[in-house]
N, C-alpha and C positions, 0 to 999 in steps of 0.2 A: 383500576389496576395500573403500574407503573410498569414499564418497561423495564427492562433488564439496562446493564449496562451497555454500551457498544461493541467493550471487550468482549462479551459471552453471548451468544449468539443462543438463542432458544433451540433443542432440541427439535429437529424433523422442517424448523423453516427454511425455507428458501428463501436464495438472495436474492433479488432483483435488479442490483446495480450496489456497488461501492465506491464513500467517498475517501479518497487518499489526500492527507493535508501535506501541506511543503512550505517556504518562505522562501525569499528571495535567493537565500545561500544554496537551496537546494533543489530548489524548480530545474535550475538547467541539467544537474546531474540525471533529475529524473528522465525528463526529454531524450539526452543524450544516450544515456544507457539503456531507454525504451523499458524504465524498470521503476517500479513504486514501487516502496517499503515503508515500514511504520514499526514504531518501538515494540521490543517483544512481547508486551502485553496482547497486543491484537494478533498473535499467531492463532489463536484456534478461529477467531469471525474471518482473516484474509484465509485459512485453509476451508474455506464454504466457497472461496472464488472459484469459478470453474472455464475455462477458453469462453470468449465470446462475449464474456460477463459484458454489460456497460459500467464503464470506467469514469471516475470524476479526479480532477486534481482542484483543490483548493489550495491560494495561496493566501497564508494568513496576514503573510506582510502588507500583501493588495487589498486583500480583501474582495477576490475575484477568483469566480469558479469556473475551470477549462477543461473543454468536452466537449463530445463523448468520446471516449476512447474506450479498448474492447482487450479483454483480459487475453494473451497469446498464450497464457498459460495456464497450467493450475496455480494455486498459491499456495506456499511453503516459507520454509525458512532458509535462510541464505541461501537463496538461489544466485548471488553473486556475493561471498562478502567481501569484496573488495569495495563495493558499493558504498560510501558513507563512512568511509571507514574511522574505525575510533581510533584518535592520537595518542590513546590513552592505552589503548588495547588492539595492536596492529593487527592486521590481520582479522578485524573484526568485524562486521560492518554496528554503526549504529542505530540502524534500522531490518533487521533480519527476517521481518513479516515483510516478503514480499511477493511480486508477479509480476510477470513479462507484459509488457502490452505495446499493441499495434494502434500507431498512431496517424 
């Protein structure tokens, strides 16, 4: 049996930890803002995030993964969109699956 995608999360499971990806351009913002986001495909798997969750940052540019960190929040959709925001589309953020986290 295959896994689902990472987007769609199975029916009734629970998360155990999520990993949030970044690169060099975007790692400090995360830090900064005490906020991971991810493109809006992953809104329904970050809305399974719940306070507390254990937290990952992967930096693709590194190729180095930074943790643990602990979700302050539920996960939603622009919970900041100023966050990331699109040049394209102000006031947007480009990452809107996100969650608060204590680092």
């Amino acid at each position: 049996k295959t896994l689902p995608p990472s987007e769609s999360l199975p029916r009734n499971e629970t998360v155990g930890g999520y990993i949030f990806v970044c690169n060099n351009d975007t790692m400090e913002e995360n830090l900064e803002r005490h906020l991971f986001g991810l493109p809006p495909r992953y809104r329904d798997s970050v809305r399974q995030i719940t306070p507390g969750l254990p937290l990952f940052l992967y930096n693709y540019s590194t190729h180095q993964l930074h943790g643990i960190y602990e979700a302050a929040s539920f996960g939603g959709s622009n919970i900041d969109p100023t966050a990331w925001e699109d040049k394209k589309n102000p006031g947007e953020s480009r990452f809107p699956a996100q969650v608060r986290v204590q680092t």
